[in-house]
C-alpha positions in Angstrom: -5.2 -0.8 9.7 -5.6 -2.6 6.6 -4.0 -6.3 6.2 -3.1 -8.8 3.5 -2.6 -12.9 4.5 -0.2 -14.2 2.2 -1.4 -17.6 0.6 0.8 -19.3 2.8 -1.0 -18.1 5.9 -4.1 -20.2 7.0 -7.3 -18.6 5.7 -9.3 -18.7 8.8 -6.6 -16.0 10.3 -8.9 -13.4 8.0 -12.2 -13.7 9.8 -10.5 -13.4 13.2 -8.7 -10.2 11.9 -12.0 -8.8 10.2 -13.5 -9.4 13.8 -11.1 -7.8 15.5 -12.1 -4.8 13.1 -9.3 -5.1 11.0 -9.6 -4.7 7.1 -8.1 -8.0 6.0 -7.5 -9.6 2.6 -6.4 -13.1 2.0 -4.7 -13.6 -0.9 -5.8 -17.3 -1.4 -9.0 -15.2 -2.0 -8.2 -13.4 -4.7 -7.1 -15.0 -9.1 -4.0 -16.6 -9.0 -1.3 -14.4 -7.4 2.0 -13.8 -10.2 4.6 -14.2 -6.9 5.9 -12.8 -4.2 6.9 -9.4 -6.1 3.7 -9.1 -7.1 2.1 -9.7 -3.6 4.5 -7.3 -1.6 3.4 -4.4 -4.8 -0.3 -5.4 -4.2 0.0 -4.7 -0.4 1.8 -1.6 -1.4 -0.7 -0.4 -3.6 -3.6 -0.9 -1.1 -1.5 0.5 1.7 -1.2 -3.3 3.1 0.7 -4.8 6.4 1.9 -8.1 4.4 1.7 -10.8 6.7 3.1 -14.1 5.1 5.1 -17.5 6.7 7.5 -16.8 3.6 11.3 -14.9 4.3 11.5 -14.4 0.7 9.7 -11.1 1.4 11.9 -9.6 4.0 14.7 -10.6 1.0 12.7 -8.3 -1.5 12.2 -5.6 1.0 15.7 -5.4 2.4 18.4 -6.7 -0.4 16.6 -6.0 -3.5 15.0 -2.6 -1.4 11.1 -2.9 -2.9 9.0 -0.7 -0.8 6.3 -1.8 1.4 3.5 -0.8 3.8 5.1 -3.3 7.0 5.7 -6.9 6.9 4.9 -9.5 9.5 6.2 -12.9 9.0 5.0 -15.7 11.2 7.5 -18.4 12.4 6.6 -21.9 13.6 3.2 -20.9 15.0 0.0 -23.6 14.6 -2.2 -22.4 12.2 -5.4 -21.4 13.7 -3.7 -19.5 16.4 -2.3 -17.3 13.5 -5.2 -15.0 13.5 -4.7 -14.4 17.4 -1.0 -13.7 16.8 -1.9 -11.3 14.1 -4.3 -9.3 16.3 -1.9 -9.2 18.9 1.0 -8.1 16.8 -1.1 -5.4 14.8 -2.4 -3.3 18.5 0.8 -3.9 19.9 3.5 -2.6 16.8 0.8 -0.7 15.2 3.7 2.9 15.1 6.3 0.6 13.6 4.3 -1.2 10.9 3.0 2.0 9.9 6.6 3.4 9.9 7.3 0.3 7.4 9.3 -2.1 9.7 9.5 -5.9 9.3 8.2 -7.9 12.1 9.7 -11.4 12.3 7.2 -13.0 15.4 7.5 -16.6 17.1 5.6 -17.9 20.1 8.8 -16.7 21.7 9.9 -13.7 20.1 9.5 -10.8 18.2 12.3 -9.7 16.0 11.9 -6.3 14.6 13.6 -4.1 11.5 12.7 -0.5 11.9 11.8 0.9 8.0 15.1 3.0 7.7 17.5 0.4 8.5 
């Protein structure tokens, strides 16, 4: 599955993803990003799960109904354990990424938007 870490998400979480034998892309890696829009299209375009801190996303994807490849926002979690969230998320909702859901995840909870809803 291939990834891309919003700027927002620590930079670190990219290694432990490529470890874990992901294909991950950080975003704070790449020119200056032109927004959100043109993140969520970038991640579309390479086939991306998104995985960002930022609702703004889920607003794009659901009320103003921009495809994507999966989202995964992270809520409240310390920033190096992002990367282990990540690769927990991604082998556990692997199906309903690919089917384009959006994954809202806490150390508590995992909130999740099937693609057709």
């Amino acid at each position: 599955m291939k990834v891309l870490l919003d700027t927002c998400v620590w930079g670190g979480a990219a290694e432990v993803l490529r470890r874990a034998g992901y294909d991950a892309s950080w975003v704070g890696e790449m020119p200056p990003d032109h927004g959100d829009a043109a993140i969520l299209q970038l991640a579309l375009d390479e086939n991306r799960v998104l995985v960002t801190l930022d609702k703004d996303f889920g607003e794009l994807a659901i009320v103003q109904n921009q495809p994507h490849s999966g989202i995964v926002r992270l809520v409240g979690l310390p920033g190096r354990d992002k990367g282990r969230y990540c690769v927990a998320i991604l082998e556990r909702y692997a199906d309903e990424l690919s089917a384009g859901a959006i994954l809202t995840v806490s150390s508590t909870r995992v909130r999740i938007r099937l693609g057709d809803q």
